[in-house]
N, C-alpha and C positions, 0 to 999 in steps of 0.2 A: 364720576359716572358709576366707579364698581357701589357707592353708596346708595346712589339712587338704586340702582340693580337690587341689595340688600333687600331696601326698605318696602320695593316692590313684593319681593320675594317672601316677607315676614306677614306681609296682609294677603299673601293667597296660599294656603296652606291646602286648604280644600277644594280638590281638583279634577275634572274628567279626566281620563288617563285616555291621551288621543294616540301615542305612538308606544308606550310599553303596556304591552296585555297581560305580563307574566308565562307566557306560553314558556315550555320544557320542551324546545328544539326548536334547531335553527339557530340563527346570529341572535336571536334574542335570549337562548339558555345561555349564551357566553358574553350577554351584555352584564357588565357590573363595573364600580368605580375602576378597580386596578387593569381591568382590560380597558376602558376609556383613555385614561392615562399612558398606557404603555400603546396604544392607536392612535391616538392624537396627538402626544408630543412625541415618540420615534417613527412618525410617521414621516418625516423629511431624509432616514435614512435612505429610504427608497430613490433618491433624486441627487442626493446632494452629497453621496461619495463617503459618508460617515463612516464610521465602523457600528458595528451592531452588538459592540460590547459598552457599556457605562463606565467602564476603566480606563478607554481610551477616548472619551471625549474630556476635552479643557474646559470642565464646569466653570473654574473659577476666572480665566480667562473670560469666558464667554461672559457669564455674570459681568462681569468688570464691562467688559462690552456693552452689551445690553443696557446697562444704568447708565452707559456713557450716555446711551441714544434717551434715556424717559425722562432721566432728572431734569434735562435742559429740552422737554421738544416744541418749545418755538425758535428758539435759537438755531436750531438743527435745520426747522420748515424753513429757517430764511437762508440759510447758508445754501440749502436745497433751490431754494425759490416756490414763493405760496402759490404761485400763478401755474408752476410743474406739478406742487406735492396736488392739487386738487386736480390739477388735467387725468394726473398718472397712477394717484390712492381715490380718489374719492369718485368723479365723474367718468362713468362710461361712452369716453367721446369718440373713440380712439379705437383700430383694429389693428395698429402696428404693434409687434410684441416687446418693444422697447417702450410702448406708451401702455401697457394693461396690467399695470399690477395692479389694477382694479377689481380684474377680473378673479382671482382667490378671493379676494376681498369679501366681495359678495356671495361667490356660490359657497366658499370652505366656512369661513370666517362668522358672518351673516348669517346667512341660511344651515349650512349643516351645524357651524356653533351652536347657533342659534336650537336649533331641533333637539340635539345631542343633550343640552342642557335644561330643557321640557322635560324629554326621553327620563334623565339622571333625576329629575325631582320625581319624577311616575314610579321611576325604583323606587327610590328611596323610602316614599312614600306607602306602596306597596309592600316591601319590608319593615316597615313598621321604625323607622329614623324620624327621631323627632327632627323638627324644623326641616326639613326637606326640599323646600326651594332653595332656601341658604345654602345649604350642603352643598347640592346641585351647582349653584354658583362659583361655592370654593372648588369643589374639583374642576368644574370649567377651566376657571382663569387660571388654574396650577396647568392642566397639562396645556394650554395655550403657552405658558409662560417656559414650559420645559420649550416646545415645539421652538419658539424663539431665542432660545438657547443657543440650541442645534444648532440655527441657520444664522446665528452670528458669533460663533465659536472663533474663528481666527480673524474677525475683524476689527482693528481697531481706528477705520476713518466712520466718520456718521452714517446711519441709515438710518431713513424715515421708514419703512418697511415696519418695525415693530411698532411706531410711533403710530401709525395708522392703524395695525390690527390690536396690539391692546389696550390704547386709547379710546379708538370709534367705535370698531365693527364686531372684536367679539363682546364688550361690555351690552350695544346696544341690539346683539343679536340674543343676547340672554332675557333681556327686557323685551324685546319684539314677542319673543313664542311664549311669554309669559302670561300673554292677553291669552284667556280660549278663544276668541275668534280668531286669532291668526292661528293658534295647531290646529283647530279645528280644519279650517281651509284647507292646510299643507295637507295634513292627514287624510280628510276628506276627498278632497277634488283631485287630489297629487300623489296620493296615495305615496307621500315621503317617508324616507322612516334609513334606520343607518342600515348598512351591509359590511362595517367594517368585519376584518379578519378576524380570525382564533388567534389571540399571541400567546406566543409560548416564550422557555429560556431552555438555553444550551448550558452544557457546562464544559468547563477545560478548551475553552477560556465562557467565564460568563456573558452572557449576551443574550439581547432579543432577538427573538423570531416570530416570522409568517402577521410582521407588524403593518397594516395599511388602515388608514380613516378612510373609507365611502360612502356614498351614500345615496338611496334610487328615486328615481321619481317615475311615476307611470301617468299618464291622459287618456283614458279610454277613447276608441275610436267607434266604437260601437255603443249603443245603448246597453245590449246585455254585455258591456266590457268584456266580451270574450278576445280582443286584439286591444292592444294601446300602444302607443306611442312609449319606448322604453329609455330612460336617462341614467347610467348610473355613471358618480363621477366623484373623484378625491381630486389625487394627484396626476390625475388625466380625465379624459371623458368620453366613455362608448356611448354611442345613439342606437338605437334599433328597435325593433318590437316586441313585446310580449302578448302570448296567448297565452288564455286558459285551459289545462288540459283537463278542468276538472272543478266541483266550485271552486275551492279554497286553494289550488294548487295553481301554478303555471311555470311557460318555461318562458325563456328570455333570453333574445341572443343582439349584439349588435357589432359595431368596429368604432375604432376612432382613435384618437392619439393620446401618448403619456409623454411627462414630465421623463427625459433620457438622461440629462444632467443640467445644472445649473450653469448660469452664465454670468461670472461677476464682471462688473467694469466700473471703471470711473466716470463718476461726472465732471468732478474737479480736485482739485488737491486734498480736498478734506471732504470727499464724500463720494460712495461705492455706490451704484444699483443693483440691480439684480431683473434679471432673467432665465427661460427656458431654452434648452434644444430639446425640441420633440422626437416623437417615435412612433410607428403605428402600434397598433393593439388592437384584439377582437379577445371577444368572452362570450359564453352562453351560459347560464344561471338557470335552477330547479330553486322553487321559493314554495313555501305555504303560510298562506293567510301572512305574507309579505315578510317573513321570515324566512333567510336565506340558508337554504337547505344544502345545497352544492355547489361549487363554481367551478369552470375551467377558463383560464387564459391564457393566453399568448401575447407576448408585450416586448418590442423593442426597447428595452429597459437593461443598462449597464447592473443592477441590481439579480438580477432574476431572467430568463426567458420565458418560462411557463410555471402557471403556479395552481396548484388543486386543490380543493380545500371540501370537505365536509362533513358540515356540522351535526354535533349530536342529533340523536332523533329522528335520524334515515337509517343506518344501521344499529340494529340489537343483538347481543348475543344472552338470551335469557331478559333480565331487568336490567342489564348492564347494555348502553348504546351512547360509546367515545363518538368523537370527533376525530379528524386525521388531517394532515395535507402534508403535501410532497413540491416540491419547486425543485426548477433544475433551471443549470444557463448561469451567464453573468458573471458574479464575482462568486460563484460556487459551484462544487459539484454538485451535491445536490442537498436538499433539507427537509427533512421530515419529520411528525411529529406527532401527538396525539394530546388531545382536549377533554373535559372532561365536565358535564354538565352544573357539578358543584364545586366546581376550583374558579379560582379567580384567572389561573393564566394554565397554559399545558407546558407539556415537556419534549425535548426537541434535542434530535443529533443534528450536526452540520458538518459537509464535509467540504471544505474551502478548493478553490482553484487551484 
């Protein structure tokens, strides 16, 4: 599949840019490779108890893990059973939370994959990288592949879990937004586009921070789209609405629930699932021209209680206008940090529980 993605990739060089404009503020001044990467593969800290330093995670473990599950995944799917791996990875048949790990599947995996790796060839391209869909692909499938890391770090019975996401959905979500008719659409009609965080790094002890993948989607309710229907959703998902307070500006507020922590179990002697416990959440968002300018949340989330964040290009001091965010709750007292429009990542204190 990652070849066919390639080959896709190497015949469309030349591209409408549907979801990266190049704008200098907002989540899109701190979209670049190494912010992708440290969003999208340490974005399972947030859920799944990790530490947020890279020195305490069992790379090599995990790895060993992980290969346990690709080398062999039909063998894996029958041990599983094909008749579960499709009810439970592939078809959305199911609203029990022990039958939907479908549901990542699609919206994370699929779709924001999917988008995210559009988005990275429109950099790339835009900076002037040759071969730029490729590239886009390679950093995809890299930080997917950290992300699966993460979340199978201490296991060593089977899971299909990986075997589903970088087998099917993120390979075939790179190739899905690679058509312009389909970014067109999302971008278009959906008004999709990422909202991941500012990541930054602490130091004494090294580790990330203020790291989350999301991503929004809005449906105008109105013809002059001055209200819409508002979706933004990673590792959880608020619903609500956005108005426009102005052309190019709105706010956005909604509630809904997050990923609190993971829930591992067995199927059988030689094979582990996985699930969520949830948590409520509400946020309200300032964007322009869909570019996320500032956020507040509050989230029932072992990780964090509340988290602030924003982005270059609301505040200036002279020519000079950082980013910032501050979170408090959880497994810390609190985290702050600041961003910087031409860095790849910011820099960040933490002060632990």
């Amino acid at each position: 599949m990652f070849v066919l993605v390639c080959e896709q990739s190497l015949h469309a060089q030349e591209r409408t840019s549907y979801f990266y404009k190049g704008l200098s503020y907002g989540s899109e001044a701190t979209f670049n490779p190494i912010a992708v990467l440290l969003n999208g593969g340490f974005d399972e800290v947030q859920a799944y108890g990790v530490s947020n330093s890279p020195a305490d995670i069992p790379w090599s473990n995990a790895n060993r893990n992980l290969w346990n599950n690709l080398r062999s995944p039909f063998s894996h799917i029958r041990t599983y059973g094909w008749e579960e791996f499709i009810r439970n990875e592939i078809l959305p048949v199911s609203l029990d939370r022990f039958h939907m790990q479908y549901f990542p599947n699609y919206t994370l995996h699929l779709l924001g994959g999917g988008m995210v790796s559009r988005k990275m060839t429109e950099w790339y391209g835009y900076h002037g990288y040759p071969s730029p869909a490729l590239l886009s692909a390679v950093t995809s499938m890299s930080y997917h592949y950290i992300n699966e890391l993460i979340e199978t770090r201490d296991f060593s019975k089977s899971n299909i879990d990986p075997i589903a996401d970088l087998y099917i959905f993120d390979p075939f979500g790179i190739l899905l937004f690679s058509f312009d008719g389909v970014a067109e659409f999302f971008a278009g009609e959906l008004s999709f586009n990422d909202w991941s965080s500012q990541p930054a790094v602490s130091f004494a002890p090294f580790a990330v921070r203020n790291v989350s993948q999301s991503f929004v989607m809005k449906y105008p309710l109105t013809e002059s789209k001055s209200m819409s229907v508002f979706y933004h959703f990673g590792a959880f998902g608020i619903a609500g609405l956005s108005f426009k307070t102005s052309g190019d500006e709105s706010v956005s507020l909604g509630a809904g629930l997050t990923s609190k922590s993971v829930f591992t179990y067995d199927i059988n002697d030689e094979m582990i699932a996985q699930t969520i416990h949830v948590g409520g959440m509400a946020g309200v968002y300032f964007d322009r021209n869909n570019s996320l300018m500032a956020s507040l949340v509050v989230a029932d989330n072992f990780n964090e209680r509340v988290r602030f964040n924003v982005f270059p290009g609301l505040i200036s001091f002279l020519d000079f206008s950082p980013g910032f965010f501050v979170s408090a709750g959880g497994r810390s007292l609190f985290t702050v940090g600041m961003t910087f429009q031409s860095a790849p990542f910011g820099l960040s204190l933490h002060a632990p529980n």
